[in-house]
N, C-alpha and C positions, 0 to 999 in steps of 0.2 A: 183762464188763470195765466198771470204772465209766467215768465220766465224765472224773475228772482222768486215769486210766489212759489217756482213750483223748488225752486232749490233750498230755500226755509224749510217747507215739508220732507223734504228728502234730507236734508242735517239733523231736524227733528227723529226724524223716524231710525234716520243711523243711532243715533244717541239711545235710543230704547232699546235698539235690535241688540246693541253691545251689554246693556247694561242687564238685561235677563239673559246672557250667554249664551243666544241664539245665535249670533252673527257668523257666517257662513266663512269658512277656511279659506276660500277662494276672494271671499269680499265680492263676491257678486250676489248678492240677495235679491231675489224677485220682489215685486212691488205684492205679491201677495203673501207672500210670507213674510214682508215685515210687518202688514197688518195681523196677521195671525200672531207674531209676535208682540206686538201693539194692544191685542187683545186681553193677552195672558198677561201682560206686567201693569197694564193701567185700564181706566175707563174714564169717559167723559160725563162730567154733570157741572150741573151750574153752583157755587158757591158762594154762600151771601160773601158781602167784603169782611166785616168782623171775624171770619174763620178762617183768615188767610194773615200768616206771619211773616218776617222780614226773615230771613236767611241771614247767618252771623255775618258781620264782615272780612272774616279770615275766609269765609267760603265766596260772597259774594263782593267783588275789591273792583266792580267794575264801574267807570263812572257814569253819573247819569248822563240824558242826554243833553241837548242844548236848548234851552228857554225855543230858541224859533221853531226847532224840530217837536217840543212835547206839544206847544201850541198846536201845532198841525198834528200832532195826532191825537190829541182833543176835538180839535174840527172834524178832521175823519171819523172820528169814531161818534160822531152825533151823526154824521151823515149818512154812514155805509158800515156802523156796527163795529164790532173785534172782528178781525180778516182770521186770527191765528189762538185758538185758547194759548192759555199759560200753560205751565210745567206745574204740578206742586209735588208735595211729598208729605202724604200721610204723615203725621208726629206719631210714637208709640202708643201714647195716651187716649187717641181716636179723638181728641179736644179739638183740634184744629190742624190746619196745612200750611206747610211753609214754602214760601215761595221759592223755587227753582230758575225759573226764567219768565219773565213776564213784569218786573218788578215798575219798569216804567208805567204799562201797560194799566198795572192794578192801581199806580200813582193817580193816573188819567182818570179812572173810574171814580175814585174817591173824589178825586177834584169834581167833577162830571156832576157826582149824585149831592154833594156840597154844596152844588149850584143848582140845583131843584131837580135837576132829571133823575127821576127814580128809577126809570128805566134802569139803572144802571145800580143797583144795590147789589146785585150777585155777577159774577164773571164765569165765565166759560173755563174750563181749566181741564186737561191732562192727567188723571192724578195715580201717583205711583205710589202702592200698595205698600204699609209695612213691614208685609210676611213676603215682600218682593226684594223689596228694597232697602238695605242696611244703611247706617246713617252716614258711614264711608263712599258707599256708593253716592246716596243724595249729596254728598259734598261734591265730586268727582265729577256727578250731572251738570254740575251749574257751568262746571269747563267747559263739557263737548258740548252743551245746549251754546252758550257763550260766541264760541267760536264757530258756532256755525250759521250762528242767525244777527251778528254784529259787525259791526267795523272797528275793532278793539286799536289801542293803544298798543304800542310797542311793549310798555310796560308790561300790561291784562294780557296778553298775548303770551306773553313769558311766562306768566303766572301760572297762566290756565296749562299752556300747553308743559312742563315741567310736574304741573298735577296730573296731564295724563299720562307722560312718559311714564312717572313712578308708578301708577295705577297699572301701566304694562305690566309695566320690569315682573308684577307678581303672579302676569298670566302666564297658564304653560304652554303655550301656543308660542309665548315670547323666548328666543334664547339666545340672544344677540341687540345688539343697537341698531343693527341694519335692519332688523327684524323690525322694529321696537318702531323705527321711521316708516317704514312701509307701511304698516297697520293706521299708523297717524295720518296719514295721506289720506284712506283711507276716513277717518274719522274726522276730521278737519277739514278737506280741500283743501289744504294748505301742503307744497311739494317739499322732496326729502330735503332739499337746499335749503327751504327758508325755512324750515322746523329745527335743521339742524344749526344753521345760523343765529336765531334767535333764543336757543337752548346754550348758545354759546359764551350768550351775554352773563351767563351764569360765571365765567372764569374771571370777569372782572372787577376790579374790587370797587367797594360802593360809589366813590367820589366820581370816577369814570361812568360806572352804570347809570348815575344818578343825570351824568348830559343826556344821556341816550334817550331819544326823541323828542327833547325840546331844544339843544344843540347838538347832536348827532344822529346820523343814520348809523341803524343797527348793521348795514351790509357796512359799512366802511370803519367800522371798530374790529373787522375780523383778524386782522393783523395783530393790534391790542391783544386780543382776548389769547392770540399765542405767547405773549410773555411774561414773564413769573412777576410775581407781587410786586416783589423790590422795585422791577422798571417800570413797571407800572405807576407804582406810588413815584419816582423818580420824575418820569412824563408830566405825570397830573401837577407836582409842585415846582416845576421849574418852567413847563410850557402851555400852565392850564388857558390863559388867553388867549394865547397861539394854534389852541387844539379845536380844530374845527373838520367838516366834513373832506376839505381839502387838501389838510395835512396828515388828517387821522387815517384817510384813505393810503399814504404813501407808503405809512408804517407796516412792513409784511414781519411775518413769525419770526425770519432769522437777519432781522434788519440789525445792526449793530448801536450803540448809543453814539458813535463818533456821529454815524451817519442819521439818525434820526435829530442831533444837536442842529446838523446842514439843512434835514428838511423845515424844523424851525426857525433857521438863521440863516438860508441860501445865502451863496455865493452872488455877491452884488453882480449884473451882468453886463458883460464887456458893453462896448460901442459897437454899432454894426461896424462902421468903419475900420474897426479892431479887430473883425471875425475872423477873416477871410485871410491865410497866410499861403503862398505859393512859395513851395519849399523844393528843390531837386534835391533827392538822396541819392548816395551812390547805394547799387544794390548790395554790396558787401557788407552795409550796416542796416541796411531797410529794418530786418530783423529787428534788431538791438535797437532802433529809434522806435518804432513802434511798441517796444516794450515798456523804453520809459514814459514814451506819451500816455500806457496803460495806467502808469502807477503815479503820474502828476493827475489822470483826470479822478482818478481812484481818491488821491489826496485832498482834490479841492470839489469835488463834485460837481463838475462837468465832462459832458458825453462833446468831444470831436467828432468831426465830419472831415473821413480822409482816406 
């Protein structure tokens, strides 16, 4: 089993351990009692395709994959089988199962047995129990499944993980944010930085959120997301062109708007030939000249070398 193979199973298998409130205070669970865990909350069986549903898109907002990727994993899967069952979730009704994670996977199939191979009318699947699993919970599932078996978007990333900080906030294990990140770590592989970074994009208002990952990096908005609406909305309409990963990085939390105007509209820069002043001060003013040169480089936004 490779390596990523075995870290699938191991994001899978966290995502159960938590979801029957088994998961162990310390966050070190043995690999046999998360099967013991595994036991109690699900079982595996084969399910034809007609008894497996789509998950709403308020739960499931992740996009599919790409035309070259689903092809290859159509090929693989004529050649070497399903590596990984699905997730599903019992419906209350006992009618049918809705899919949790797998949704590419069950696409594949369809297509697969569409195309003559029968083999493939029923799928392997995971499946978590009504009298286990509340319909809150199965919402909650498609996050930690999500994040721990995808390469999500900045966007699905935010989603999910924001789905499970709330889903904390209600455990009593939880009584803090610090708290609230270290569990995530835990349940994600994703570190307290970038959970808290990307939970951050929450402070910004839509127009700015709305760059984020297709003209911005979510680390270089952190600045932004410290300041209130007003400047926000102010940035977005007066230097939406101008707002890119190279200036949006410059803007910190207590950057003022004289100076955020300069990181938009720098100060045109001297000639080399212009740089370079050799100046003798007498020491009785050193003081008092270094003071003013503070407050011209303050005014026009340039740092001297002196």
């Amino acid at each position: 089993m490779s390596k990523n193979n075995e870290s699938i199973d191991k994001g899978a298998n966290t995502l159960l351990d938590n979801i029957v409130g088994a998961y162990n205070d310390s966050l070190e669970v043995e690999e046999e009692e998360l099967y013991k865990s595994l036991e109690v909350a699900t079982n595996v069986r084969i399910i034809p395709l007609d008894k497996l549903v789509e998950a709403p898109k308020d739960w499931n907002f992740y996009s599919p994959i790409t035309d070259e990727k689903f092809i290859g994993m159509k090929e693989s899967m004529i050649k070497f089988g399903l590596f990984h069952p699905i997730l599903v979730w019992e419906n209350p009704d006992g009618k049918d199962f809705m899919i949790l994670s797998g949704h590419n996977r069950t696409r594949a199939f369809r297509e697969l047995l569409e195309e003559g191979h029968t083999e493939f009318r029923g799928i392997e699947a995971k499946i978590f129990r009504t009298e286990k699993i509340d319909k809150k919970s199965a919402e909650v599932a498609i996050s930690y499944a999500n994040q721990a078996q995808r390469n999500s978007t900045t966007k699905e990333s935010f989603k999910a993980l924001k789905k499970i900080y709330l889903d904390n906030q209600e455990s009593e294990d939880v009584e803090s944010k610090k708290e609230n990140y270290k569990k995530m770590e835990a349940q994600t592989g994703k570190t307290t930085t970038t959970i808290r970074r990307i939970l951050n994009l929450d402070k910004l208002i839509p127009e700015i959120f709305d760059m984020v990952g297709e003209e911005l990096n979510y680390k270089h908005v952190q600045g932004i997301t410290g300041k209130d609406k007003e400047t926000q909305q102010w940035i977005f309409e007066n230097f939406k062109e101008q707002l890119t990963n190279d200036t949006a990085k410059k803007i910190k939390k207590f950057t003022e708007k004289e100076q955020i105007e300069k990181i938009f509209d720098p100060v045109e820069e001297i000639n080399e030939s212009e740089k370079y002043l050799s100046v003798n001060i007498p020491p009785i003013i050193k003081s008092e000249v270094k003071k003013l040169i503070k407050e011209w480089e303050k005014a026009n936004g340039i740092k001297w070398t002196y």
